[in-house]
C-alpha positions in Angstrom: -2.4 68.4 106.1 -5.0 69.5 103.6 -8.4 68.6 104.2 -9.9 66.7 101.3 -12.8 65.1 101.8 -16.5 65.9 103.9 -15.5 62.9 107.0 -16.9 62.1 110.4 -16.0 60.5 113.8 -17.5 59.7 116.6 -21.3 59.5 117.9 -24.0 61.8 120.3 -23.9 59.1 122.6 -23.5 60.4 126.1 -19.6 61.1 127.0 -18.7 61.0 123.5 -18.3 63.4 120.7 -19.4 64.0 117.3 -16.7 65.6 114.8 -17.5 67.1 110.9 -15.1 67.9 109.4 -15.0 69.6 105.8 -12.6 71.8 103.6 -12.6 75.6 103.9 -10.8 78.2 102.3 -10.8 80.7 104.6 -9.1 79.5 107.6 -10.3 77.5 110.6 -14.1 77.9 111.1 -15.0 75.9 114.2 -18.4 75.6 115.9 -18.8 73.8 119.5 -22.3 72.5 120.6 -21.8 70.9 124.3 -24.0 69.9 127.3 -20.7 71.1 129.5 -20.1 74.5 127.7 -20.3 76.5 130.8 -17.7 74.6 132.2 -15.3 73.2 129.6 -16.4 74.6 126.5 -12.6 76.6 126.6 -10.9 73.5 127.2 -12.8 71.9 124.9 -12.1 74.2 121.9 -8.2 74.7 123.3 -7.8 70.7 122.8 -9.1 70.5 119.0 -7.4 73.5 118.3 -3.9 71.5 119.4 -4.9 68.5 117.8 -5.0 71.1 114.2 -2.0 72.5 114.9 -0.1 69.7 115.1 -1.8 68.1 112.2 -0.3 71.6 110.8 -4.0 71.6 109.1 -4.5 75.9 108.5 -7.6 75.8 106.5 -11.1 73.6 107.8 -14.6 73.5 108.4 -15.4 71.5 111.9 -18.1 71.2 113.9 -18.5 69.6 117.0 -21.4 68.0 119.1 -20.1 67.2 122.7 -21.7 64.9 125.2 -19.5 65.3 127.8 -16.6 63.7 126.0 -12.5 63.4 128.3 -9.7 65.3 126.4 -8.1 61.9 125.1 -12.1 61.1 123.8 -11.7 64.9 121.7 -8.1 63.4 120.7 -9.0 60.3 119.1 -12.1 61.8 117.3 -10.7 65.1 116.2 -7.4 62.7 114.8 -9.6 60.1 113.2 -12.0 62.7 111.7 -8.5 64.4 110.2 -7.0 61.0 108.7 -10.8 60.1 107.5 -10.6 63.3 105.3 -7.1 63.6 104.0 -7.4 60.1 102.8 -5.5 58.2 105.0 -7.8 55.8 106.7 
């Protein structure tokens, strides 16, 4: 998948996620921000990197604002965020 487009998903409302995606040259340049990072910010980061690999998306800017989001929350935005800016939705 090539990223295309600057797109969002999701809100900073409390056990949600925020996800900004934008194209990049250079690889996968992600940056986590999360009220839980202590805890799950591994998990977190292992998730969105699964969602881009099987997206097969190699080259991206995204950052993402945690609020203490579940795994099929990260999912769903990560996804939506992807489809938002190659176009499809």
């Amino acid at each position: 998948m090539e990223i295309k487009n600057k797109a969002v998903a999701g809100t900073l409302e409390s056990s949600d996620i925020y996800v900004l995606v934008e194209p990049n040259e250079s690889g996968i340049e992600l940056q986590l921000e999360s009220i839980v990072m202590n805890q799950f910010g591994e998990e977190i980061e292992k998730t969105v990197r699964e969602v881009l690999s099987e997206f097969n998306v190699l080259n991206i800017k995204i950052q993402l604002k945690d609020r203490g989001a579940v795994e099929c929350a990260i999912r769903a935005r990560v996804e939506t965020a992807l489809k938002r800016a190659e176009g499809v939705i």
